[in-house]
C-alpha positions as CSV (number, residue, x, y, z in Angstrom):
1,X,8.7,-12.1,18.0
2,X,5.0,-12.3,18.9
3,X,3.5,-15.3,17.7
4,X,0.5,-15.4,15.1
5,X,-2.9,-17.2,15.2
6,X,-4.6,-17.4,12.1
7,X,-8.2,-16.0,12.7
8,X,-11.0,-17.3,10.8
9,X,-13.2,-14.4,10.3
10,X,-17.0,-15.2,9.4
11,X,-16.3,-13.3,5.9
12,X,-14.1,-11.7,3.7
13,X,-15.2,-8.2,2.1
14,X,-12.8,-7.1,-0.8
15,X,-13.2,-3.3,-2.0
16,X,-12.7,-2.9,-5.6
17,X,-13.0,0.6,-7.2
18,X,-13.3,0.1,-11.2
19,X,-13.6,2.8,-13.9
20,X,-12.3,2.0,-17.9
21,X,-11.4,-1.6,-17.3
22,X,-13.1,-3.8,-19.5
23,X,-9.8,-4.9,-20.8
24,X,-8.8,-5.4,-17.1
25,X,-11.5,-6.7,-14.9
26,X,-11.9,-10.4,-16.1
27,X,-8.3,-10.7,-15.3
28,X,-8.2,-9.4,-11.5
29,X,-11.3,-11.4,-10.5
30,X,-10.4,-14.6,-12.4
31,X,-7.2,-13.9,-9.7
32,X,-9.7,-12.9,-6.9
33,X,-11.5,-15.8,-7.6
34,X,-9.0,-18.3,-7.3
35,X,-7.4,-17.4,-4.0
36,X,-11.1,-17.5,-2.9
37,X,-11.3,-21.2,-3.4
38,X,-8.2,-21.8,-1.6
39,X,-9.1,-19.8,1.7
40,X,-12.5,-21.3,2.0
41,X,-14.5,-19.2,3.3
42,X,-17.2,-16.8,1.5
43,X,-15.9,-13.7,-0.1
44,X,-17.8,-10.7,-1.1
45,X,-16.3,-8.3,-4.0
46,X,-17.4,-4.7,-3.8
47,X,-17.2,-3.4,-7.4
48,X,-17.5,0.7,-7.5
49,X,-18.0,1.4,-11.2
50,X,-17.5,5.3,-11.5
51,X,-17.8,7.2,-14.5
52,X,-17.0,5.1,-16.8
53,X,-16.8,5.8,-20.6
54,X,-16.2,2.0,-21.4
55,X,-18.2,-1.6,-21.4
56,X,-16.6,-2.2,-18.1
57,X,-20.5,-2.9,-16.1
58,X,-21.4,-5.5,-19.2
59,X,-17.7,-6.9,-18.8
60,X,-18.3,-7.6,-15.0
61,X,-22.1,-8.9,-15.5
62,X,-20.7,-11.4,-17.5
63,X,-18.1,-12.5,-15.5
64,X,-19.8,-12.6,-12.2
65,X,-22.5,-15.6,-13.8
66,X,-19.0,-17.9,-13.9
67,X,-17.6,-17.0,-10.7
68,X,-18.1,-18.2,-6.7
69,X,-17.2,-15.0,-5.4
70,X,-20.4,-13.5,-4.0
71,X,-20.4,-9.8,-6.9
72,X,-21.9,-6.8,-5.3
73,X,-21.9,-4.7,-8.2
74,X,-22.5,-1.0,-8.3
75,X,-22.4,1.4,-11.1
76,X,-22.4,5.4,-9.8
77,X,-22.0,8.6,-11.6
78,X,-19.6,10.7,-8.9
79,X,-19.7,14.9,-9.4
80,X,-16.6,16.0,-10.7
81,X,-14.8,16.8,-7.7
82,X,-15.8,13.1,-6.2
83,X,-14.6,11.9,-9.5
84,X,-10.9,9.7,-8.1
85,X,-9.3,7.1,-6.9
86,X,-9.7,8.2,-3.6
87,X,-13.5,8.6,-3.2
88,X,-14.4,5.5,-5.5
89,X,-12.4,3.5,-3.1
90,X,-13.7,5.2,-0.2
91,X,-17.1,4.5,-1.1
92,X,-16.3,0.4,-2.3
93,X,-14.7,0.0,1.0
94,X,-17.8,1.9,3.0
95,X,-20.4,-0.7,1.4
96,X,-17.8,-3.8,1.4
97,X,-17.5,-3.0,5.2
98,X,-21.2,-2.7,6.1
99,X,-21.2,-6.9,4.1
100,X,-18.5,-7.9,6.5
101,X,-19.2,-7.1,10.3
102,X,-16.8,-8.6,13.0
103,X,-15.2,-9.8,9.6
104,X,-11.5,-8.9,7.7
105,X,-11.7,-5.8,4.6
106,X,-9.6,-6.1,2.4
107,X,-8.9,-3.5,-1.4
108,X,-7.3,-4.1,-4.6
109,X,-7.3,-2.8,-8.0
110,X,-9.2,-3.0,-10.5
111,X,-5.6,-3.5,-13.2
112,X,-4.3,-5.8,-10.3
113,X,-3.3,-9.9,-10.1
114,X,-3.7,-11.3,-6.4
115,X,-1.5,-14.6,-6.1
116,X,-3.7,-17.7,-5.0
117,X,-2.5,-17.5,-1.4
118,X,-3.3,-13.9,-1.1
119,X,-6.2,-14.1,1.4
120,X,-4.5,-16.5,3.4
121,X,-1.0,-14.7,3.7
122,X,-3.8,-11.9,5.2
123,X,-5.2,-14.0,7.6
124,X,-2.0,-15.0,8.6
125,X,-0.7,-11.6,10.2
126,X,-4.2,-10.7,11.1
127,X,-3.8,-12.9,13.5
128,X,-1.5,-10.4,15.0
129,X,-1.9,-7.5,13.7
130,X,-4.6,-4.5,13.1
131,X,-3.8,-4.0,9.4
132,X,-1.6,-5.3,7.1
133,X,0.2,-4.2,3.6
134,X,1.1,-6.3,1.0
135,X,3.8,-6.7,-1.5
136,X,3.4,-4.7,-4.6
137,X,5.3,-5.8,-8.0
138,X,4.3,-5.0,-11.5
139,X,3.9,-7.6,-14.1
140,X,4.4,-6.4,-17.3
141,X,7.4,-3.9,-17.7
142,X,7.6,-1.0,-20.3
143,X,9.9,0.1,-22.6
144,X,12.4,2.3,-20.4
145,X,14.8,4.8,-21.3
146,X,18.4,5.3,-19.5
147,X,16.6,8.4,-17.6
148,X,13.9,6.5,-15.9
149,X,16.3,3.4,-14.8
150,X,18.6,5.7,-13.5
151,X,15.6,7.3,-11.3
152,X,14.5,4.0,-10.5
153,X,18.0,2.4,-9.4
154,X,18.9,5.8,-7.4
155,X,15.7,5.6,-5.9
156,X,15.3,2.2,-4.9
157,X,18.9,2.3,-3.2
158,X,17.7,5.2,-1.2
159,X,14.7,3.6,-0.3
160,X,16.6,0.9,1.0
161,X,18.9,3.2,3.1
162,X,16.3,5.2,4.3
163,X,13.5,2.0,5.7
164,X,16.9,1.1,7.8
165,X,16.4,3.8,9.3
166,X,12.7,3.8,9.5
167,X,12.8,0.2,11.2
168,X,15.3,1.2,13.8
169,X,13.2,4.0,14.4
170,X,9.9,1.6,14.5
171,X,11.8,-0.7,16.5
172,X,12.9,1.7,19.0
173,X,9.1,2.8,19.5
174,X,7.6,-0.5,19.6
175,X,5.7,-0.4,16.7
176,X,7.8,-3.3,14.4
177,X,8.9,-6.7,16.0
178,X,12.6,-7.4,15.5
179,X,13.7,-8.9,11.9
180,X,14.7,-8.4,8.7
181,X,13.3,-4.7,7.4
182,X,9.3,-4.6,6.0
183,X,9.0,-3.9,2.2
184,X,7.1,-0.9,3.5
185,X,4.7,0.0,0.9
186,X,1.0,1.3,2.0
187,X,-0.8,0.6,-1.3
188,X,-4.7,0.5,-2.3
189,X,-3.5,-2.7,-4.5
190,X,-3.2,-5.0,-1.3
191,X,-4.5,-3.6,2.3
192,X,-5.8,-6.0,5.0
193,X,-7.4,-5.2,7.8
194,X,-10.0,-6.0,10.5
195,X,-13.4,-4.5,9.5
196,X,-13.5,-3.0,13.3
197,X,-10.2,-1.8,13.0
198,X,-11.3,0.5,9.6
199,X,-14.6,1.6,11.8
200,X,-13.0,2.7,14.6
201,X,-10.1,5.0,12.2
202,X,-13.1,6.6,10.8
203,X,-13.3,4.7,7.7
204,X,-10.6,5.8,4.5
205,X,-9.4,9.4,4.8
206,X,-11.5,11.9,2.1
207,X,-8.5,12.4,-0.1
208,X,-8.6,12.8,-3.5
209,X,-5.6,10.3,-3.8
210,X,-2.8,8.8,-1.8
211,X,-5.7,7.4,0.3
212,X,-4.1,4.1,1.2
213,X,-0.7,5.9,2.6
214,X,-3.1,8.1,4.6
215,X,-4.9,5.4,6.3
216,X,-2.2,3.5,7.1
217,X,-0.7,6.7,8.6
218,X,-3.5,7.3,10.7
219,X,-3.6,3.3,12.0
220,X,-0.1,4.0,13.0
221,X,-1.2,7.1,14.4
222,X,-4.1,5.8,16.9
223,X,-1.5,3.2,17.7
224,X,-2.5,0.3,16.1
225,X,-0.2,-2.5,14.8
226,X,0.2,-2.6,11.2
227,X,2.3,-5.6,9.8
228,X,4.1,-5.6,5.8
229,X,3.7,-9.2,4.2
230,X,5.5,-9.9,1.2
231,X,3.8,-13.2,1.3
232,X,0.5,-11.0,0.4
233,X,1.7,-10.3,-3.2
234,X,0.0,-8.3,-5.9
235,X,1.0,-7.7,-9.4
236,X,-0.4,-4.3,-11.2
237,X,0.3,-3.2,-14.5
238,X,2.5,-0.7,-15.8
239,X,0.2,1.4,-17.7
240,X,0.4,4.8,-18.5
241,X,-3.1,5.9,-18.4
242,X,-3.8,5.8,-14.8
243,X,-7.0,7.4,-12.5
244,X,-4.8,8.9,-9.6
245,X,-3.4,12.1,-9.9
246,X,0.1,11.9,-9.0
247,X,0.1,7.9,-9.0
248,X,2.0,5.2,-10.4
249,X,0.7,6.1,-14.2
250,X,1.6,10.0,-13.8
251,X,5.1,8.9,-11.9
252,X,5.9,6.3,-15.3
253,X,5.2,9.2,-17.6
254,X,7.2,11.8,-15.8
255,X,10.2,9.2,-15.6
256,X,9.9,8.7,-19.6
257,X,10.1,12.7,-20.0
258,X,12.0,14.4,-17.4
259,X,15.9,14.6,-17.4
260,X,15.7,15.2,-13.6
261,X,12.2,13.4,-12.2
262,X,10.7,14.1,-8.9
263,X,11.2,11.2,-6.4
264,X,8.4,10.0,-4.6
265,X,7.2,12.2,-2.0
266,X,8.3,9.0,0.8
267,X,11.7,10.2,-0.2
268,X,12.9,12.3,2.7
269,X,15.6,14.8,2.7
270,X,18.9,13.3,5.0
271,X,18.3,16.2,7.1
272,X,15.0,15.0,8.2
273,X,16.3,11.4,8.5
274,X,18.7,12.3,10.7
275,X,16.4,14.2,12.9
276,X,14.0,11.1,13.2
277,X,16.6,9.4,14.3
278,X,17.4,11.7,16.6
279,X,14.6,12.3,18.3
280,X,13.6,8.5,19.1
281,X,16.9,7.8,20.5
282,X,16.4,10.6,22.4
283,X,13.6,8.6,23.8
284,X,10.5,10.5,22.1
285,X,7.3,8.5,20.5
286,X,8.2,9.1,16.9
287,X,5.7,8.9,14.5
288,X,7.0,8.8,10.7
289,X,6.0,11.5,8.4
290,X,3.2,10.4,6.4
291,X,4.0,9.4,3.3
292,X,0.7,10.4,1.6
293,X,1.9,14.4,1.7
294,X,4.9,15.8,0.6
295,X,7.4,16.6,3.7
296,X,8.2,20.2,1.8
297,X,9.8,20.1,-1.2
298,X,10.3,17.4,-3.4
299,X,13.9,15.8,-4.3
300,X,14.6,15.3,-7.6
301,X,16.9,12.0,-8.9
302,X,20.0,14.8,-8.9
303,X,19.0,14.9,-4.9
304,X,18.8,11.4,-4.0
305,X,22.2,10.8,-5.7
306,X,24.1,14.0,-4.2
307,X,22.7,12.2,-0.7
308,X,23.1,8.7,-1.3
309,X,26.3,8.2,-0.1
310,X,25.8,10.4,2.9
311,X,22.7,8.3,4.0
312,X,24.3,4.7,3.2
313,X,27.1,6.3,5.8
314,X,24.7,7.9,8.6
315,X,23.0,4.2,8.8
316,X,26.1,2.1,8.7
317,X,28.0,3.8,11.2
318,X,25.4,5.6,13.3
319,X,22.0,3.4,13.0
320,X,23.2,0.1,13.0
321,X,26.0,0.5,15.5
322,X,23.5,2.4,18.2
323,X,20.7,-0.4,17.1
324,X,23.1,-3.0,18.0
325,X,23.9,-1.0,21.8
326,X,20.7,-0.2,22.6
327,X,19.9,-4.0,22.5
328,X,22.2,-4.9,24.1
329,X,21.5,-2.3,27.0
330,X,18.0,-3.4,27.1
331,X,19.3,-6.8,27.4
């Protein structure tokens, strides 16, 4: 296991795309502001209002008079194509970069709830690693129906099967240190990273959302070591009335509505699992599908549970048992 130092960066930048959340916004930089205090060092918020139709600007002028945190705010009218998640953050993180040079970026959201050691559980695999994803939870829970909990049991099971196998794959490439699985979720609510490590990828990729899988695909792609902390935990809400196209808002609804709900696109078919697998024991530099584009079709909640059992079998008595011998070979 490699072992950490804990950099201390000259600054913290923090990216922060806003649009319609007057409601919201006292709440995430009250949180912002309090894990500030404890890391003690200066950090700069990057606030991106786009488009908005609310009082969200006034809300954050007023706020930013009570707080420490050092408020770069910005208000911006994006064309309608530039209108989403993707760009607003693209263009928070682009200015909240140029604030921190030789320094650590980091993005949330504007609906999101940092926990008072969230900067510091960054620091702490910084010291390590290239970019880091943190733990994403929601704090308030909706009313569900017996449709969306079976989507969310079914899918949460084969989640779990499925980052077995992703780790043993990671593992066998080198790019995850040996222990217990990583939560293994790339989300805009908590990314860490090196400001030099988001200049040389090119900054976020130009997507109109999803942007936050896609960067930490490419990171992995270029080879660099990215690190899942579940000590860096966020809390979003569970609205319904979110900006992204095809996020966690539109993914709520569908569950509410549909009888059979797409998965999430991260949800590969066994076939392809099995072919991963396959390939990096065969030696080959496997690279997991990226998670911000679907990987042909989606499943549906009928797939997943028609392939459940199949996958729980493949990685109990094919990944684990050829985990355990190739470490033992090595050894």
């Amino acid at each position: 296991m490699p072992i950490c130092q804990t950099p201390f960066p000259s600054k913290i930048a923090v990216a922060l795309p806003v649009k319609d959340e007057q409601s919201r916004i006292q709440s995430a930089l009250t949180s912002l502001e309090i894990a500030a205090r404890r890391v003690g060092m200066p950090v700069a918020v990057v606030i991106i209002v786009n488009n908005t139709t609310d009082a969200t600007t006034d809300r954050v002028r007023e706020i930013a008079d009570e707080l420490s945190l050092l408020v770069h705010l910005h208000e911006v009218a994006m064309p309608a194509l530039l209108s989403n998640a993707g760009s607003a953050r693209r263009l928070a993180m682009e200015i909240a970069a140029e604030l921190s040079p030789g320094g650590v970026l980091m993005t949330t959201d504007a609906d999101a709830i940092v926990t008072a050691d969230w900067f510091q559980a960054a620091l702490a695999q910084l010291g390590c690693a290239d970019l880091v994803c943190g733990a994403v939870d929601v704090r308030t829970r909706l009313q569900t129906s017996p449709l969306s909990r079976r989507i969310t049991r079914v899918e949460h099971s084969y989640a779990d099967a499925l980052h077995h196998v992703r780790f043993a794959v990671d593992r066998v490439t080198g790019r995850q240190a040996a222990g217990a699985p990583p939560h293994y979720v790339e989300s805009g609510a908590a990314l860490a990273m090196w400001t030099r490590t988001y200049d040389a990828l090119g900054g976020l990729p130009a997507v109109t959302c999803s942007e936050d899988r896609a960067l930490v695909h490419t990171a992995e792609a270029h080879g660099l070591r990215v690190r899942y902390s579940n000590a860096m935990q966020t809390y979003v809400s569970a609205r319904l009335d979110g900006r992204a196209d095809g996020g966690m808002a539109d993914c709520l609804k569908a569950r509410l509505l549909s009888s059979d709900p797409l998965a999430d696109q991260a949800m590969l078919p066994l076939a392809d699992i099995v072919a991963l697998w396959d390939l990096a024991r065969s030696g080959q530099d496997v690279l997991w599908p990226d998670r911000s584009v679907a990987r042909g079709p989606r499943l549906r909640a009928s797939d997943l549970e028609a392939a459940l059992p199949r996958l729980r079998a493949f990685v109990s008595d094919v990944v684990r048992p050829q985990s355990l011998a190739g470490r033992s070979d090595a050894a």
